[in-house]
N, C-alpha and C positions, 0 to 999 in steps of 0.2 A: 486468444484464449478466452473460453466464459466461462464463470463457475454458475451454477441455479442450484440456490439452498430452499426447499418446502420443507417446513416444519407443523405436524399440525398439533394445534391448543390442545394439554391434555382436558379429558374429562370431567375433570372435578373444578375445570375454571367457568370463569362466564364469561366466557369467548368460544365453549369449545365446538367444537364441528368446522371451527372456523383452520383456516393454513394461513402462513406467515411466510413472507417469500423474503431469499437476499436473493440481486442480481448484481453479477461484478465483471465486466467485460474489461478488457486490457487487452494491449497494440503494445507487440517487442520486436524490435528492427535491431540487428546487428550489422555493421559496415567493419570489413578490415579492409584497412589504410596501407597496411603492407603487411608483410608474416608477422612483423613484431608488435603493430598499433593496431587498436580496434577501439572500435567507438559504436555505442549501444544507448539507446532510447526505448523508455518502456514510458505508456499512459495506460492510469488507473479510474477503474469509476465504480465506486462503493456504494449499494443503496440496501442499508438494511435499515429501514425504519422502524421496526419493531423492537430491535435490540435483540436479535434472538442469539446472532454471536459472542460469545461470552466476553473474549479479549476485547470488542469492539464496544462494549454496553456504557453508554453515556450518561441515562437517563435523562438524556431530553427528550424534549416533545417530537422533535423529528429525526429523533437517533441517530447512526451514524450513514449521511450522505456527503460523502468526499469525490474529489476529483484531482489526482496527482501524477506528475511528472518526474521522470529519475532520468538522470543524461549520467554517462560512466565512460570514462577513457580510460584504457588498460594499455598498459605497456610490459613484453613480454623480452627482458632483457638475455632472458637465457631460456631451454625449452621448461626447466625445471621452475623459474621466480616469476611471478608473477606479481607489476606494479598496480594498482588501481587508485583513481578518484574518480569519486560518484556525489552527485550534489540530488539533492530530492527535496521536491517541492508539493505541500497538499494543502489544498484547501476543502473546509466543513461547513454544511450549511448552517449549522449552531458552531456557537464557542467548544470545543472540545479539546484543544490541543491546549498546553503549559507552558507559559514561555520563562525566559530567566526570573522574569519576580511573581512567578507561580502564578499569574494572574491567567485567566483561561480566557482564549484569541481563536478566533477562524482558521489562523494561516498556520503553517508552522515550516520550515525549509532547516535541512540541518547540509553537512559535506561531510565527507568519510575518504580517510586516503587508507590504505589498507597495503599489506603484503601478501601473498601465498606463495608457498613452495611446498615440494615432492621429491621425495629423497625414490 
């Protein structure tokens, strides 16, 4: 997968003529283990220096440039329920992530165990 965001500076700035680029390329590999277990790896690579993405806007100096990892094991006990845990790992080239004592870190990794089903 690669996303390519060009944005260019409106007119009325003192940058404008100029374009602002995000590039974000990601590797998703899927392996089933048998009908029921499946195991899935996805890498991410974030470089919007300019902050032109709004969710992603840090205002630092080097905006947001990450690089993260998500590992998911699913287990599919019926055709209908679907088990999941997923652990995700990113690291920023500034502090931009919040950890428990709201202090802003590099790293940040959380886990997610989840259900789904379909009637």
């Amino acid at each position: 997968m690669f996303d390519f965001i060009v944005q260019a500076d409106t007119p009325d700035s003192n940058t404008a003529g100029r374009y602002q680029v995000v590039v974000s390329p990601a590797l998703s590999l899927r392996y089933a283990i048998t009908d029921r277990v499946g195991f899935a790896a996805r890498y991410d690579y974030l470089y919007d220096k300019a902050d032109i993405v709004p969710e992603l806007r840090t205002g630092s100096r080097n905006g947001w440039q990450s690089h993260s990892a998500t590992a998911t094991l699913e287990y599919l006990p019926l055709p209908q329920l679907t088990f999941r845990v997923e652990g995700r790992y990113g690291a920023n080239k500034d502090a931009v992530f919040r950890n428990r004592y709201n202090s802003l870190v590099r790293e940040d990794w959380y886990v997610i165990l989840s259900a789904a089903f379909h009637i």
